[in-house]
N, C-alpha and C positions, 0 to 999 in steps of 0.2 A: 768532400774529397771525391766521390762517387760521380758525382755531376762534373767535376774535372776531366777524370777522367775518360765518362762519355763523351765529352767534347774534344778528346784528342779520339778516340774510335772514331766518331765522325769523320774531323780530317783526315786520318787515314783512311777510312771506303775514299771519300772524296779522290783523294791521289791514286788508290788503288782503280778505281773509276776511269781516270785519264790515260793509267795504264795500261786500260784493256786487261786488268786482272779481277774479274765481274767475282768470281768464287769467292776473295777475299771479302770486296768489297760488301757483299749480300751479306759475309761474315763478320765483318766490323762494324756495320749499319745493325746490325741483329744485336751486335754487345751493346754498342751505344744506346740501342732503345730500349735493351733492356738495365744496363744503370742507370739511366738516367729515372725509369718510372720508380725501381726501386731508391734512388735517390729519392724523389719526388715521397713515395712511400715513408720512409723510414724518418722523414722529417713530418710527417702525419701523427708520426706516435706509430708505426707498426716496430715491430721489436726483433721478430724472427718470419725472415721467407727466403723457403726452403725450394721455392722451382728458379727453374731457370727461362720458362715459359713466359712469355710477352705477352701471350692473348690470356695467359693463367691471371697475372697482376696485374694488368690494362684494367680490368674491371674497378679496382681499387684506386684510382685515381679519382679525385675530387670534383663535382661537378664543375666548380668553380676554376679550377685551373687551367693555365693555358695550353697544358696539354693535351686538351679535348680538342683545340680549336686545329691541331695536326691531323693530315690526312692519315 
């Protein structure tokens, strides 16, 4: 469900993007990457995470996954 709903954050910055509304979209691009790793996460076996920090749970992604291969 988590991973869903990162990908509508996504399209919304996207739209927010084209609308010249940048504050949003740095805001919605921020939620999306952060469900998504916590998606990413919590299907690893993690149980409870308690930040809301990107660069905090970045580090707990899997080598192996494709979300390494993101800028």
């Amino acid at each position: 469900m988590a991973i869903a709903q990162a990908e509508c954050d996504l399209a919304a910055a996207q739209v927010s993007m084209q609308g010249a509304r940048y504050e949003w979209a740095c805001f919605q691009a921020q939620q999306a990457a952060e469900k998504a790793i916590k998606s990413l996460l919590y299907a690893e076996g993690y149980r409870k995470i308690l930040t809301h920090s990107v660069s905090r749970t970045a580090p707990g992604i899997p080598e192996g996954s494709p979300l390494h291969a993101l800028p």
